[in-house]
MARLUMMI-169072 format. One record per residue (C-alpha): residue in three letters; z, x, y. Coordinates in steps of 0.001 Angstrom, whole numbers, plus 524288, in hexadecimal, padded with zeros to 5 digits. Example, Ala and Ser with C-alpha at 12.3 -4.5 7.8 and 13.67 -1.06 7.14 Angstrom:
<sites>
ALA81E788300C7EE6CSER81BE4835667FBDC
</sites>
This chain:
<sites>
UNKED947AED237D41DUNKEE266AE9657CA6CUNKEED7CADE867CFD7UNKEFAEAAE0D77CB6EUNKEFEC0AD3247C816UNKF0E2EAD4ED7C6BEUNKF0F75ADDC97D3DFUNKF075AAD15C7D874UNKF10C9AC56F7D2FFUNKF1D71ACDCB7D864UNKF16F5ACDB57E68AUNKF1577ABE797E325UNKF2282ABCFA7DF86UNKF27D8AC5027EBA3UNKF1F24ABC257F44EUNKF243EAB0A87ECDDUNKF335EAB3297EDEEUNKF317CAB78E7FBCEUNKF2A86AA96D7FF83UNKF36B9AA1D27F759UNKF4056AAC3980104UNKF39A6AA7A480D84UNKF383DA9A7280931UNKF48A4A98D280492UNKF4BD5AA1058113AUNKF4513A964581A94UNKF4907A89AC81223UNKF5647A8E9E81410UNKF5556A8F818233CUNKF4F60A835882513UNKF5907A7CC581B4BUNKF63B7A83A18251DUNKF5B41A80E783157UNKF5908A70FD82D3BUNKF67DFA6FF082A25UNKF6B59A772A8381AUNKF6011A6EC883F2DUNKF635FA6101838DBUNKF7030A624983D6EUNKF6C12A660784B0AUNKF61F6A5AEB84E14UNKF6A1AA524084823UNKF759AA54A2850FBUNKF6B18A54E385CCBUNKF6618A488C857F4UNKF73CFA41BD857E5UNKF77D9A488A86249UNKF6F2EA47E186E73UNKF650DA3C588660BUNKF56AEA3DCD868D2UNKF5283A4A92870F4UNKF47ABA5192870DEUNKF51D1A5F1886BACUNKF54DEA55C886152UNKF47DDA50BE85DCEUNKF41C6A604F85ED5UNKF4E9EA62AE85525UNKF49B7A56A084C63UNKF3CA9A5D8B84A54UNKF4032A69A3846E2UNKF486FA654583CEAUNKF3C93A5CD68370BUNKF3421A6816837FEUNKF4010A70B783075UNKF4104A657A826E1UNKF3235A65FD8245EUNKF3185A7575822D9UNKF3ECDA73F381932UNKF37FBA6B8781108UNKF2BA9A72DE810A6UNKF3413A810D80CD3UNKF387AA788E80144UNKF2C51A74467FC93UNKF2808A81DB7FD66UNKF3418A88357F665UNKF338EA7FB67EC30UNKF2556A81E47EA7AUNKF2644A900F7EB8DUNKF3456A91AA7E1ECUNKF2EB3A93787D2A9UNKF3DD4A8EB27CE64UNKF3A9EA831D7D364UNKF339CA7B187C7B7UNKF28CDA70027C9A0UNKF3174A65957C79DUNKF3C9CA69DC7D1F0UNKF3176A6C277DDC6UNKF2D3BA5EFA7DB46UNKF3D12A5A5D7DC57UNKF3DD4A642A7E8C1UNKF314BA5D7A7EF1DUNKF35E3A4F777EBFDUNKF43A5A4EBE7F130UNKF41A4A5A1A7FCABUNKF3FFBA4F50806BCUNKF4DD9A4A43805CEUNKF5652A5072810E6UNKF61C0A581580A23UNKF5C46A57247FC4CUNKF5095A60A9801CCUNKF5CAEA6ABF80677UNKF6271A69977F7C2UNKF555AA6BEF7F1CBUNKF516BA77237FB4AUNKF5CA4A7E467F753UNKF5AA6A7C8B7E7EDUNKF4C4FA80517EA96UNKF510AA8D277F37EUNKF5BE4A91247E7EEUNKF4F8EA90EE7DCE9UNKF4700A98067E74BUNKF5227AA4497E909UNKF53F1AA4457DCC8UNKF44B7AA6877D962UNKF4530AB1457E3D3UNKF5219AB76F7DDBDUNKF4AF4AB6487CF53UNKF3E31ABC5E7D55DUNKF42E5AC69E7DC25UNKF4CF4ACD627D1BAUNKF40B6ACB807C80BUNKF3643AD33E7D1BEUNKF4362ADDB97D2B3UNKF43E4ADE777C259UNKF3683ADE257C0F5UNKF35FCAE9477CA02UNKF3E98AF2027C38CUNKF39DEAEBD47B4B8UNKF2C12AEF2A7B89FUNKF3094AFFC87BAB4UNKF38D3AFDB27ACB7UNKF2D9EAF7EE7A554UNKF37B6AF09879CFDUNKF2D0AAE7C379483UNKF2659AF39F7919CUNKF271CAF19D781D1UNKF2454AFCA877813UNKF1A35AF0A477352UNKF11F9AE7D277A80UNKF14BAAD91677C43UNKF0DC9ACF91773BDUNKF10EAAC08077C60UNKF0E60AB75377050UNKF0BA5AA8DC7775EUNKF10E1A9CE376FDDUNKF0909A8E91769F7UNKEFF81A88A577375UNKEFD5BA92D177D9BUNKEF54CA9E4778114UNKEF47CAADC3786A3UNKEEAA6AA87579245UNKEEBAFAB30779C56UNKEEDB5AAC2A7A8CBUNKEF804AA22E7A363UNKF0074AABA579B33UNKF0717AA4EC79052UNKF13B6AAD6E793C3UNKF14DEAACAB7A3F6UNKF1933AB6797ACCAUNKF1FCFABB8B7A059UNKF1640AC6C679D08UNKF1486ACA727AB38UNKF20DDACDA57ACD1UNKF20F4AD65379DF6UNKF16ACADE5A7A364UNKF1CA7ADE4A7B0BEUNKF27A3AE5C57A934UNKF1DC1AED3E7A0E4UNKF1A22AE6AD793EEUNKF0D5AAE5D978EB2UNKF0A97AD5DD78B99UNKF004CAD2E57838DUNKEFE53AC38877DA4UNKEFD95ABF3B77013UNKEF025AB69F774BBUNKEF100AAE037676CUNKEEC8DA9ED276795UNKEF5E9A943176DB6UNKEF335A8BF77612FUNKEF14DA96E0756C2UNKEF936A947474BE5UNKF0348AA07B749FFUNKEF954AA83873F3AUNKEED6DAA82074875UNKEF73AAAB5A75421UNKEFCA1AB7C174C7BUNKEEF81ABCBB74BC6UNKEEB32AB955756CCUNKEF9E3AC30775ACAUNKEF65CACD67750B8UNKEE793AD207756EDUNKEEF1AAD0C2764F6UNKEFA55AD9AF75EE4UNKEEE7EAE39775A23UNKEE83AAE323766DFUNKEF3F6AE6C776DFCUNKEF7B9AF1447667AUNKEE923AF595767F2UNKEEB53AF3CE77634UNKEF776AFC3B7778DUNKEFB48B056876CB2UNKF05E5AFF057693FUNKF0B2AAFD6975B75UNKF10CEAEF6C75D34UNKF13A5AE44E7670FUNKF1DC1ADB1676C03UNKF1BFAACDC776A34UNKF21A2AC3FC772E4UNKF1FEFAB46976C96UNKF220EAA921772CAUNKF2140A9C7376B3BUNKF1886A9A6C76060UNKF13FEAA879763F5UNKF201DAAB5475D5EUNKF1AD2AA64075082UNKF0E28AACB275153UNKF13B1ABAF5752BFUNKF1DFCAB881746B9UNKF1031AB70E73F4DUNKF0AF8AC06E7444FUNKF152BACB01741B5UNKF1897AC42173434UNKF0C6DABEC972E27UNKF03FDAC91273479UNKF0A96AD4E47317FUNKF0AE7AD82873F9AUNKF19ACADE9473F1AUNKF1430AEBE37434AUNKF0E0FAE88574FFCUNKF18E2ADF8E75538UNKF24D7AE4F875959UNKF2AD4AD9DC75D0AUNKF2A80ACBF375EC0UNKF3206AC24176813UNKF2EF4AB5507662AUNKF3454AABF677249UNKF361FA9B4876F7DUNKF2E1FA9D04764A7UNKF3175A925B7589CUNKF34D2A9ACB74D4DUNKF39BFA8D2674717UNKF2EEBA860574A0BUNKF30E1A7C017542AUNKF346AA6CA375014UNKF2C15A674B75A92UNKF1F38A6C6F752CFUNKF2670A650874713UNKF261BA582675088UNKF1959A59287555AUNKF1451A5A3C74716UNKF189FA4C07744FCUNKF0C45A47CB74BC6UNKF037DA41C6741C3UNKEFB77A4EE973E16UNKEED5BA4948742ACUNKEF416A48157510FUNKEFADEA559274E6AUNKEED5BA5C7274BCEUNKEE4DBA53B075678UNKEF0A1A59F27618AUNKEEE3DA664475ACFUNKEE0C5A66D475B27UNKEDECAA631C7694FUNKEE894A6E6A76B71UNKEDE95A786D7632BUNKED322A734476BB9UNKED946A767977944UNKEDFB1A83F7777A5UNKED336A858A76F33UNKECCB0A86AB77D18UNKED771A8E3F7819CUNKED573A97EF77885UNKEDA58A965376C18UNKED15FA990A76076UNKED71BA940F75571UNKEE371A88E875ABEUNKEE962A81697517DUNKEF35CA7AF57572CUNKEF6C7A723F74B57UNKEF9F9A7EFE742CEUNKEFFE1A878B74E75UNKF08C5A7A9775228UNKF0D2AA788074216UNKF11FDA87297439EUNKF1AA8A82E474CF5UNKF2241A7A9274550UNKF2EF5A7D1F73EA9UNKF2B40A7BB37304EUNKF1FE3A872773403UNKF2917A8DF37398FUNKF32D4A8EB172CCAUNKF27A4A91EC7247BUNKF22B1A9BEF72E14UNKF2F8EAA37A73055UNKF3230AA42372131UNKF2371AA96B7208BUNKF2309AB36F72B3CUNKF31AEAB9AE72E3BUNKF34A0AC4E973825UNKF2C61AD29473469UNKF3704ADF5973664UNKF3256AE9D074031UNKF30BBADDB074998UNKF3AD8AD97B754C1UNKF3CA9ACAFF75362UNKF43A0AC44A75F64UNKF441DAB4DD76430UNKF472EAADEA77030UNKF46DBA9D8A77207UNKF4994A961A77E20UNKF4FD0A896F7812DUNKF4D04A7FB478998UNKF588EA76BC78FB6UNKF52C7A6968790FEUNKF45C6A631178FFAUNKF460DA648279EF4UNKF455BA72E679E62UNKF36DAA72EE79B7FUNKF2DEBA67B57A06EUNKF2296A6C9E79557UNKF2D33A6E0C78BBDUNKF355FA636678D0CUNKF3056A599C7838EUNKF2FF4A6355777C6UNKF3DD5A682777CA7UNKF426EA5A6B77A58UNKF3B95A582D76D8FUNKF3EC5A65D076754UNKF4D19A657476C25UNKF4E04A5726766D3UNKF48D5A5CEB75826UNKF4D18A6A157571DUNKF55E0A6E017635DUNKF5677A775B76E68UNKF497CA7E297729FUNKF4009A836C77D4AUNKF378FA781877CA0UNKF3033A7A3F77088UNKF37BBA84EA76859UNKF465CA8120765A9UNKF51A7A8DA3767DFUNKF53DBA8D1475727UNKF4169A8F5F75534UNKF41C7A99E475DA1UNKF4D29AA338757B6UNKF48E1AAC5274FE4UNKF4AD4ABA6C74C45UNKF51D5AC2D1755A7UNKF550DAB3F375E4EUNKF574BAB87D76AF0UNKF5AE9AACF177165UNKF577BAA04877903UNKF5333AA1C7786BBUNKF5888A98B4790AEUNKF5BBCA97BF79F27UNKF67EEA95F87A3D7UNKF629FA88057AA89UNKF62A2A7B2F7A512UNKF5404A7D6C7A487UNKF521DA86BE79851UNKF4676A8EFC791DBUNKF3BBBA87AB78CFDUNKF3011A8B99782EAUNKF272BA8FE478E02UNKF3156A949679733UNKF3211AA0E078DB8UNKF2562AA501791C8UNKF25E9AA10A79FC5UNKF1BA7A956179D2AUNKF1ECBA8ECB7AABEUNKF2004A9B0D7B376UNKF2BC1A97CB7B950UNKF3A04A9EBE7B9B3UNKF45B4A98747B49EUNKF5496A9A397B8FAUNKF5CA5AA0D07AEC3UNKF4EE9AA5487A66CUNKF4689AAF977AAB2UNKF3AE9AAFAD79FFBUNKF34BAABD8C7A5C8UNKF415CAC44E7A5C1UNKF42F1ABD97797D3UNKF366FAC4EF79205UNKF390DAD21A798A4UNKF44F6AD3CF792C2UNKF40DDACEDC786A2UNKF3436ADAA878936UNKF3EE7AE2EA78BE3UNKF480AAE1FB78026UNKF3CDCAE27077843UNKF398AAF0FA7800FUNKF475CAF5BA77DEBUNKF4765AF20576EEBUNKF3B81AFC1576DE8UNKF3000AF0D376CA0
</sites>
């Protein structure tokens, strides 16, 4: 019997958004009930002094307190806008009297907010699903970026091409090496582009880059010759300028530059790369590559060029990020934690992604590396209607 996996994660997000409804509903009574009942027993308690009404009162109230603080825990457990680092604040400071009712309420408003966000999403996707608004002339190529991989049960790209397919694209992954330099990569790109075509009929795809991924398709369209079977590409935070950071790094005395390097070859060589070469694949990185390499290999006509960056706030916005965020915006200026706004223009720029919080976009944000939903960025709904201007223009 085959499972239907999305019909399966909807009932597991209806289950989850109906817990966080109970769970708000009774915090708020007992909130109400320990603000009526502490203002009861302690009137009984000055009033009439020890009684055994008064000391029956006294209990309940403990035993309210006790199940108060327990709905918290739970909430907070059980709420996904809630990150690591404000659960721990939640869990250290909930035993204060009053400060627990302040944080309660902060942790209730992110918790009806996730069950607002969840619910109008299971609505869209309902009506997206009947539309089949991803459904592209071409299929989808996902390119990965530098150090990573296609493994199949940690996708490189989240909950991202879930929700393509949901809304009926067909996703298939570029599969090149995490430390292939960019001319290995782009053939690695090429036999996948021949397979799919194999696969499906179709005359071209629609590649979607992110990162270094970016660079690997502009070869392979360029260098290749591969302007008839791409339609179009997208590239997303990838450093068209090279990035100044890889210029830093490379002031490492060279033997310590290739010993890092070649420790990196030896473990993603057991994760599956055949060929790394980190050295090489990290050089092409670097902004004097990337001047010779966009004099070398320019935009082919006949394919749709279009580029998106994002930009992080502050350091703070990304706890992997935030050291290169520093450096890079220290060197060069304003960037997503490795690729800076002015690397990742390039033809057909259209635009930096933000949120509308202090907290920003980072590098792996864009492909929804942590899992988690942000206020004022939706990453999903980012990609489908990226899918589905790219359906409209005929791709």
């Amino acid at each position: 019997m085959k499972i239907d996996y999305d019909k399966l994660l909807t009932a597991a997000e209806r289950i989850h958004i109906t817990v966080l409804r109970i769970l708000t509903a009774v915090l708020t009574l007992a909130m109400w009930l320990l603000v009526i009942g502490g203002a009861v027993t302690g009137y009984r308690w000055i009033r009439y002094g020890v009684t055994v009404s008064g000391v029956v009162l006294l209990i309940l109230f403990v035993l309210l307190y006790i199940g108060f603080q327990g709905l918290l825990v739970w909430l907070s457990i059980l709420c996904k806008r809630l990150r690591i680092a404000k659960r721990v604040l939640v869990w250290t400071f909930m035993w204060i009297p009053i400060v627990n009712f302040g944080l309660a309420l902060y942790v209730r408003g992110l918790a009806r907010q996730e069950i607002d966000h969840t619910r109008y999403k299971i609505s869209l996707d309902d009506v997206r699903a009947e539309n089949q608004i991803c459904s592209t002339r071409y299929p989808l190529l996902m390119v990965h970026g530098v150090g990573f991989r296609d493994f199949h049960y940690f996708n490189y790209w989240g909950r991202i091409p879930r929700e393509l397919v949901r809304n009926g694209a067909r996703v298939y992954y570029g599969h090149q090496e995490a430390w292939g330099t960019v001319e290995d990569n782009a053939h690695i790109l090429r036999e996948k582009i021949r397979q799919i075509k194999s696969e499906t009929g179709c005359e071209k795809v629609n590649i979607i880059a992110h990162s270094k991924g970016g660079l690997d398709s502009r070869y392979l369209i360029s260098a290749l010759h591969m302007e008839q079977d791409v339609a179009s590409l997208t590239t997303i935070n990838t450093p068209h300028q090279g990035s100044v950071l890889v210029d830093f790094l490379k002031r490492l005395p060279d033997p310590v530059y290739r010993r890092v390097c070649h420790w990196i070859d030896v473990y993603f060589g057991k994760l599956g790369d055949s060929c790394p070469d980190a050295y090489h694949a990290s050089y092409q990185l670097s902004a004097a590559y990337a001047r010779e390499f966009n004099q070398k290999y320019t935009d082919v006509p006949g394919v749709y060029y279009q580029s998106y960056g994002s930009l992080m706030r502050s350091g703070f916005s990304s706890k992997l990020l935030c050291v290169p965020y520093w450096l890079l915006k220290k060197l060069d200026g304003p960037n997503d934690g490795l690729v800076t706004v002015r690397s990742a223009r390039w033809t057909n720029f259209r635009g930096i992604v933000t949120s509308s919080r202090l907290r920003g976009i980072s590098h792996g944000d864009m492909i929804d590396l942590t899992r988690e939903d942000y206020q004022g960025f939706d990453v999903l709904e980012f990609y489908v209607k990226l899918v589905e201007e790219l359906k409209k223009m005929g791709f």
